[in-house]
C-alpha positions in Angstrom: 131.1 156.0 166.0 130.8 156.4 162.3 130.4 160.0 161.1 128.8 160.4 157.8 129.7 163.8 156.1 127.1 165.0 153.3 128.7 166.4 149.9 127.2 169.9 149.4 127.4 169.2 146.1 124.9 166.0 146.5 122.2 168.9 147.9 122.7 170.9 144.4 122.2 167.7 142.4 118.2 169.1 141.6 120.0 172.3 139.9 121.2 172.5 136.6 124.2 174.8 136.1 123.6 177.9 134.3 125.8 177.3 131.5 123.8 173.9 130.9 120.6 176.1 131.2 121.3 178.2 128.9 122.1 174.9 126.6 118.5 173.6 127.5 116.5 176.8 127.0 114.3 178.1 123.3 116.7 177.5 120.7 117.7 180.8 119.0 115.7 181.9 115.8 117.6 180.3 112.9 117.3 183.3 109.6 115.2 181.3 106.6 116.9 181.3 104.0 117.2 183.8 101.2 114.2 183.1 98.6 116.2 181.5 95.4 115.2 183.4 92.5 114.8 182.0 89.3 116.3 184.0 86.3 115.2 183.4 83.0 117.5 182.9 80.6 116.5 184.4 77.0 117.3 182.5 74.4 118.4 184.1 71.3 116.5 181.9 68.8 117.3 182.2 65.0 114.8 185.2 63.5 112.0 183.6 61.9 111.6 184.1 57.8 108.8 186.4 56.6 105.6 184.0 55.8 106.0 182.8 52.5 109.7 184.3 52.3 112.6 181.6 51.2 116.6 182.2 51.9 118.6 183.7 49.5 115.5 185.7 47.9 116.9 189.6 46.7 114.7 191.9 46.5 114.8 195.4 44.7 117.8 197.7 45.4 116.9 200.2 48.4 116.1 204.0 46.9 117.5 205.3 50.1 114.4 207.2 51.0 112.7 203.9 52.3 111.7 202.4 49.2 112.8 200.2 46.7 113.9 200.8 43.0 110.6 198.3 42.0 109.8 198.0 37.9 107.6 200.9 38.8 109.8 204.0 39.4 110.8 206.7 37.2 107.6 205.3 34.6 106.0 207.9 31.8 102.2 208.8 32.2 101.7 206.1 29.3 103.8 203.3 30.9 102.4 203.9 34.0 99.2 202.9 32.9 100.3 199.9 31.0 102.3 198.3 34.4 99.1 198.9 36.3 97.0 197.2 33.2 99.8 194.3 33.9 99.7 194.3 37.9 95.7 193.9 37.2 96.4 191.0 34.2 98.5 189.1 36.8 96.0 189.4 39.6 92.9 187.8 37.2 94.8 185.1 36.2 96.5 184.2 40.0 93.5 185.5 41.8 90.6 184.4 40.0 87.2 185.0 41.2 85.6 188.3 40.9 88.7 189.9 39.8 88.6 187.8 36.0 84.5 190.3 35.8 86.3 193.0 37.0 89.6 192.9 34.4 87.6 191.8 31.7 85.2 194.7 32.4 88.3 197.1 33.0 89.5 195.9 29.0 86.1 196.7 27.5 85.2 200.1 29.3 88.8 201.5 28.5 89.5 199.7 25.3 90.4 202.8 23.3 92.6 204.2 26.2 94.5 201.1 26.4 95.2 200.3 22.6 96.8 204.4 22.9 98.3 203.6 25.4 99.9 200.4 23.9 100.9 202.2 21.0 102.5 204.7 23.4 104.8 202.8 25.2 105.8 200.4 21.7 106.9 203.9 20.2 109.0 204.3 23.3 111.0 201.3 23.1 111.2 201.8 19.5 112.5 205.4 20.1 114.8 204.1 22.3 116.4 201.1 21.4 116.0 200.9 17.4 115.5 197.5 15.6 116.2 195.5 18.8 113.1 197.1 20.5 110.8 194.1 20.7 113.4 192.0 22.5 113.9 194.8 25.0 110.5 195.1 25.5 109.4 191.3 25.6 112.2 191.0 28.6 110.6 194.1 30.3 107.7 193.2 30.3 108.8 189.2 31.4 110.3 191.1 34.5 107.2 193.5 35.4 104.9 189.9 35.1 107.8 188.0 37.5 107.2 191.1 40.3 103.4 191.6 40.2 102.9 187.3 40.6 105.9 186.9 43.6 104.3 184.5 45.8 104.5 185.8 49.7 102.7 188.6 48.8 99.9 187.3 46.7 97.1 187.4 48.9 97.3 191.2 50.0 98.3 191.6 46.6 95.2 190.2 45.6 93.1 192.8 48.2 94.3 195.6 46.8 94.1 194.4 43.2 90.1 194.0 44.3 90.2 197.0 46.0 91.7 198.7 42.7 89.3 197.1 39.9 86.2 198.2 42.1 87.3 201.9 41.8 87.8 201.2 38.3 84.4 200.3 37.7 83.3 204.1 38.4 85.8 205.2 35.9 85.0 207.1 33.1 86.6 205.9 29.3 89.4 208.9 29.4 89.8 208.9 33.1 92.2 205.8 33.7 95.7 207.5 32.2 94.6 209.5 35.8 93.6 207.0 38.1 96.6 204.6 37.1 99.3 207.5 38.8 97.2 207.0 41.8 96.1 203.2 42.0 99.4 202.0 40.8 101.5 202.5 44.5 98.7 201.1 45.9 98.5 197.8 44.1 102.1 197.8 44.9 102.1 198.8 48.1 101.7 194.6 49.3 105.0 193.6 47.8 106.8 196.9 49.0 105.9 196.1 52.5 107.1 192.3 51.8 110.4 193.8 50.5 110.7 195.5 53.7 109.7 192.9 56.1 112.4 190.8 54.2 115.3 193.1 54.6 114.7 193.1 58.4 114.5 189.7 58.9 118.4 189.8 56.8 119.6 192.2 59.0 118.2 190.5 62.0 119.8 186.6 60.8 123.5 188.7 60.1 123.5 189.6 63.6 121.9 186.1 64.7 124.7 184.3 62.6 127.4 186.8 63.9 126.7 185.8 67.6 126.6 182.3 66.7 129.2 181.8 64.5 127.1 181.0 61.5 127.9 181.2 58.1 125.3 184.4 56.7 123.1 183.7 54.3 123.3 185.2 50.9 121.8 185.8 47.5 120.5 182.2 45.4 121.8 182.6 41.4 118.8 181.4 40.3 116.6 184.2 42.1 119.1 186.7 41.4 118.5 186.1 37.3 114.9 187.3 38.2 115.9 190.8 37.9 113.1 192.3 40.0 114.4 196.0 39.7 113.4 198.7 37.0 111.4 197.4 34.1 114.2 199.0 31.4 117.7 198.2 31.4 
């Protein structure tokens, strides 16, 4: 007779050994990844020019008390009235409009005044520099005309030159020598604060061109010669 023997391992064959169960079971949570942060990289762009501003441009030697050694400083009562009659001359002719009424008004009203004062400021020069007085003078008053009509600034140059002549209007005839000490920062005021936007922008593009190996820039020859400091040597 033939015995037949069972394996008890054939009577386990429905189970699954644990170590395999624990193979088939919930996968473990997997950690997500961490969130990749984008970093912006600043870029250190060349400073941009003041509007109308051109490399190369030098404006008036810094006083040291944040202003700028302008045609303007360190003027008599007489000459101080004469470089405003200028600033105003200069705005007519490059502004134009209601500012030609307003000057040619500002000439009538004031005509005795300004012929004094004229005469004033000639007997300076005279005074001062002897027979060679008129060419002293002519290239004085070449430089005070170059700084009242620099370009960047011309249109709030402009505003405050309207600004000015409408004040002027009220004026009595002897009360312009007064008003000039007065209006005369104010109608400069425009191409002060050009001076100064200027010099930060320079200081700004040395530090630009020293990070990036670039050669500075410097002062053009040809705006150099237009001398825009004090009005007298």
């Amino acid at each position: 007779m033939i015995r037949i023997v069972v394996c008890a391992a054939a009577a386990s064959l429905g189970s699954v050994p644990v170590a395999a169960q624990d193979m088939l079971g919930a996968p473990a949570a997997i950690a997500a990844p961490a969130p990749v942060v984008a970093v912006a990289l600043v870029e250190d762009a060349e400073p941009a020019l003041p509007k109308g501003g051109s490399p190369g441009f030098e404006p008036p030697a810094p006083d040291g008390a944040g202003g700028y050694l302008t045609p303007n400083r360190g003027l008599s009562g007489e000459e101080t009235t004469w470089h405003l009659r200028v600033a105003l001359n200069v705005a007519a002719l490059g502004c134009r409009g209601a500012l030609v009424d307003g000057y040619n008004a500002l000439l009538t009203t004031h005509k005795a005044a300004l012929a004094a004062t004229a005469d004033a400021v000639t007997m300076r020069y005279k005074a001062r520099f002897g027979q060679g007085w008129q060419a002293q003078h002519d290239d004085a008053m070449t430089r005070l005309y170059n700084f009242w009509a620099l370009p960047p600034a011309q249109g709030a140059f402009c505003a405050a030159a309207q600004a000015v002549l409408a004040e002027a209007a009220t004026l009595a005839p002897d009360a312009l020598p007064g008003f000039a000490a007065t209006a005369l920062p104010r109608i400069e005021a425009p191409l002060v604060a050009f001076f100064a936007d200027y010099d930060r922008w320079r200081t700004a593009h040395a530090g630009w061109a020293v990070r990036h190996a670039r050669a500075p820039i410097v002062a053009v020859a040809a705006v150099t010669r237009m001398r825009m400091g004090p009005a007298e040597p």
